[in-house]
C-alpha positions as a printed NumPy array, in Angstrom:
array([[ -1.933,  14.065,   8.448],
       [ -3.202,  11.785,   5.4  ],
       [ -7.072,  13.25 ,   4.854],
       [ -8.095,   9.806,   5.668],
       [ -6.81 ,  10.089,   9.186],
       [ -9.282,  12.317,  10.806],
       [ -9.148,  13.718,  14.552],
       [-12.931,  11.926,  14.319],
       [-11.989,   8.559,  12.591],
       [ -8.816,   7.874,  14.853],
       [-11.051,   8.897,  18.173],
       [-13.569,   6.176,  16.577],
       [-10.775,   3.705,  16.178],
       [ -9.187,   4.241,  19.201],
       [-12.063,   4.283,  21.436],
       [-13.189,   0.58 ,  19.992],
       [-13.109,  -2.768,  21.451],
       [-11.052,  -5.097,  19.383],
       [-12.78 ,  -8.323,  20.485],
       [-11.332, -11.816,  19.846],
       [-14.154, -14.129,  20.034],
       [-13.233, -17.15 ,  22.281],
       [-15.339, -20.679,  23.098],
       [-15.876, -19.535,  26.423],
       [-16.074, -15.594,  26.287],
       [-14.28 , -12.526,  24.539],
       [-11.01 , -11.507,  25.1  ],
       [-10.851,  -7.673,  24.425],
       [ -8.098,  -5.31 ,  23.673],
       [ -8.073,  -1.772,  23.341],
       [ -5.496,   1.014,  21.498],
       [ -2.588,   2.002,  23.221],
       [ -3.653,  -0.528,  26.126],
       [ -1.248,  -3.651,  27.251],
       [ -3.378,  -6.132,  28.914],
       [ -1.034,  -9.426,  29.672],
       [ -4.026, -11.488,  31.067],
       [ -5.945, -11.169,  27.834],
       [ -2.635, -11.558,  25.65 ],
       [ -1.845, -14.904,  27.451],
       [ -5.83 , -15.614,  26.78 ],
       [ -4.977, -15.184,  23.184],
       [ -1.853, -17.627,  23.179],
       [ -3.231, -20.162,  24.467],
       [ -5.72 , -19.963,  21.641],
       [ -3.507, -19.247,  19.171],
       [  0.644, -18.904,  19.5  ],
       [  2.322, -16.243,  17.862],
       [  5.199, -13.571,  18.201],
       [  3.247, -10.748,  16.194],
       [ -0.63 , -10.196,  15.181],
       [ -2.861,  -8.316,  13.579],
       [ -6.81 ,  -7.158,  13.855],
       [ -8.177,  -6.744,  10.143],
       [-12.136,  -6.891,   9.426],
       [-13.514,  -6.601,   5.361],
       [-16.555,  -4.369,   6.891],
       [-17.539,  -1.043,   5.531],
       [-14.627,   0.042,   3.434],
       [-13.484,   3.43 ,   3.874],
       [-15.675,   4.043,   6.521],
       [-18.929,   3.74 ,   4.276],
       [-21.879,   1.644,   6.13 ],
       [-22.976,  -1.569,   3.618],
       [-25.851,  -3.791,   3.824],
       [-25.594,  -6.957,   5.896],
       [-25.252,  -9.253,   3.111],
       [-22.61 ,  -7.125,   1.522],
       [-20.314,  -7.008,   4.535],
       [-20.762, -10.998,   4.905],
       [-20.051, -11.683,   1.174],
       [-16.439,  -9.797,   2.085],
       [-16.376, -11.685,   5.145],
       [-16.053, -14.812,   3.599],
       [-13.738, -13.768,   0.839],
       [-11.76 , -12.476,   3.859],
       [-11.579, -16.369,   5.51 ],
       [-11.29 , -17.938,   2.   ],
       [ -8.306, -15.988,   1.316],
       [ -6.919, -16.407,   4.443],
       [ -7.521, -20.246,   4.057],
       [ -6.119, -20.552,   0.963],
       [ -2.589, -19.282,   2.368],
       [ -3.096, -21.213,   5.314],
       [ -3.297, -18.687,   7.845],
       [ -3.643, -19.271,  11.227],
       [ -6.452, -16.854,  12.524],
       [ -9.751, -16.48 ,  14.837],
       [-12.358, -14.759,  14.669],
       [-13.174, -11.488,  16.319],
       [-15.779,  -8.719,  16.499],
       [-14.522,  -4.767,  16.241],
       [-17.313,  -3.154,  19.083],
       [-18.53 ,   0.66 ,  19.372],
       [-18.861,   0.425,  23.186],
       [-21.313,   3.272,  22.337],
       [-23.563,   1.55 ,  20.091],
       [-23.218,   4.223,  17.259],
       [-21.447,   2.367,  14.742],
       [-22.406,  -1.604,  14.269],
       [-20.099,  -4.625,  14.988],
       [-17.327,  -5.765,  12.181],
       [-17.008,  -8.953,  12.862],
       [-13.311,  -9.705,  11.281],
       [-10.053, -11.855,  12.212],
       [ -7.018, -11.984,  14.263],
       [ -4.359, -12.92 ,  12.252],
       [ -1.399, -15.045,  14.098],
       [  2.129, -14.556,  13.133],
       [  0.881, -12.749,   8.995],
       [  3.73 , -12.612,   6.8  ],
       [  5.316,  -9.49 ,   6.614],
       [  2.911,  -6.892,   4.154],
       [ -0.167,  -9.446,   4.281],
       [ -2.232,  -7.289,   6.617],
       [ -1.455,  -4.736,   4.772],
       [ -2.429,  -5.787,   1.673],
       [ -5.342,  -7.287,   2.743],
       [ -6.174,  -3.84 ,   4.342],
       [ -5.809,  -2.475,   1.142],
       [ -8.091,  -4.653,  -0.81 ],
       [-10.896,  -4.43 ,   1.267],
       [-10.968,  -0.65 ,   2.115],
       [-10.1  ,   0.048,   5.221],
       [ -8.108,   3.016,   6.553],
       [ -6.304,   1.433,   9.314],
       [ -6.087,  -2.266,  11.367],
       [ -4.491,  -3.093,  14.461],
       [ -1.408,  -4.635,  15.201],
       [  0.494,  -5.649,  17.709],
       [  3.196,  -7.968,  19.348],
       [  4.213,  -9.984,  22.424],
       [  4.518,  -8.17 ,  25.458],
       [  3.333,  -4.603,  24.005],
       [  0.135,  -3.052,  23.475],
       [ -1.904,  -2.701,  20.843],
       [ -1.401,  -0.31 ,  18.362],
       [ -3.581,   1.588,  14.885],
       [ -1.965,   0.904,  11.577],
       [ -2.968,   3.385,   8.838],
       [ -2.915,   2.945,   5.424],
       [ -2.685,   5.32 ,   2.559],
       [ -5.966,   5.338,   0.903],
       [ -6.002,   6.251,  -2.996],
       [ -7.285,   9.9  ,  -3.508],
       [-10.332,   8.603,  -5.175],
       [-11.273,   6.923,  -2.104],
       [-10.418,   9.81 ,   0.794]])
């Protein structure tokens, strides 16, 4: 197992709610979990054969200040943006209360890699992904040694 990929950060990752924050409530997913009602929630928001979960917050599992985290937030949507990616926003929840939100995005039909990359530049060990019709599953990345 990559040293990144701890017993305690993939319990942590799987046990969160991946929340995609709609107009008129959230529409939550969960690891390993198909839920059609909230997937056809999501498509009417937002149409797509493929998808990915990705927030900028805390890289490498390392808490930041507030204004830190929104800084990468918005280099997050700019970048996004600029490749004209469809997305919405979501909010990555600790139904325990013992980690804070990450707010983040939910990426509609990425290009092949973006993720990814994206995951990549902004530190994070893993993101979730997912597809029509199956449930949601962790991506993890392989972190540089400097960073595990």
């Amino acid at each position: 197992m990559d040293p990144a990929r701890s017993d305690h950060l993939d319990a942590a990752y799987r046990r969160t709610l991946y929340c995609i924050c709609a107009v008129d409530a959230e529409i939550v997913l969960r690891v390993d979990h198909y839920d059609p009602v909230a997937e056809n929630r999501i498509l009417s928001l937002c149409a797509f054969r493929r998808w990915s979960i990705l927030t900028p917050f805390n890289p490498y599992s390392r808490l930041m200040t507030p204004a830190a985290n929104g800084k990468r937030l918005e280099e997050l949507v700019d970048r996004l943006n600029r490749r004209h990616q469809r997305w919405l926003p979501t909010l990555n929840r600790d139904p325990e209360g013992l980690w804070p939100d990450e707010p983040g995005t939910f990426l509609c039909d990425p290009p092949p890699q973006l993720t990814e990359s994206l995951g990549h530049h902004f530190g994070q060990f893993a993101f979730l992904g997912g597809q029509i019709g199956q449930a949601p599953h962790l991506i993890w990345l392989r972190i540089p040694k400097k960073n595990q």
